[in-house]
C-alpha positions, -999 to +999 in steps of 0.1 A: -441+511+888-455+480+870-490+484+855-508+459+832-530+465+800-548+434+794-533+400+793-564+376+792-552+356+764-521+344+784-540+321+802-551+290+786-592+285+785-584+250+808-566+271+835-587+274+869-584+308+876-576+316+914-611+334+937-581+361+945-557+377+921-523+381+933-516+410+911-544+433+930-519+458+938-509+463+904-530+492+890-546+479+855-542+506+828-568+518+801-562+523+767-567+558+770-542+561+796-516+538+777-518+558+744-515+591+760-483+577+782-473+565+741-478+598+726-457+613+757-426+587+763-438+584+795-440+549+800-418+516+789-442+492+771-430+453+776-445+430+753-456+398+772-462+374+743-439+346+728-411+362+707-430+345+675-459+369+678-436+403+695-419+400+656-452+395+640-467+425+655-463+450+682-461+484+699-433+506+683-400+505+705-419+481+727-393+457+742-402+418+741-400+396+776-421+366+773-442+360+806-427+329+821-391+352+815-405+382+834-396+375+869-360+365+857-360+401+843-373+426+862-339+440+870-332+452+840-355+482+841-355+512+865-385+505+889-388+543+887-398+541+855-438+534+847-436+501+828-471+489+810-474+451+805-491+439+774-500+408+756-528+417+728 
């Protein structure tokens, strides 16, 4: 299961952004939700941004696949597994 935290910054403020989003079926998590499936091991966190900014900062144990590398990737995580996108 895929979710997604918040990722507005990945798109560039010149970008149209599309009438329909073509990640509706993706449920959006809240930050309540992600920190409790943190403090329980429950989910995978997968850190969206360049690797530049993942060594900078990011989640503890988080694993670091830059967007355009995600599709390319996918395979190498169970799809059981609940796996929270992030990119702030």
């Amino acid at each position: 299961m895929l979710a997604i935290l918040g990722c507005s910054t990945l798109l560039p403020t010149s970008v149209a952004i599309p009438t329909e989003d073509p990640h509706l079926d993706i449920p959006r998590v809240s930050l309540q939700e992600a920190v409790t499936a943190y403090s329980a091991g429950a989910a995978v966190f997968v850190d969206v941004r360049g690797l530049e900014s993942y060594k900078v900062s990011h989640i503890p144990g988080a694993v670091s696949i830059p967007v355009e590398q995600i599709a390319s990737r996918l395979d190498e995580f169970d799809t059981a597994q609940w796996i929270i996108t992030y990119c702030t």
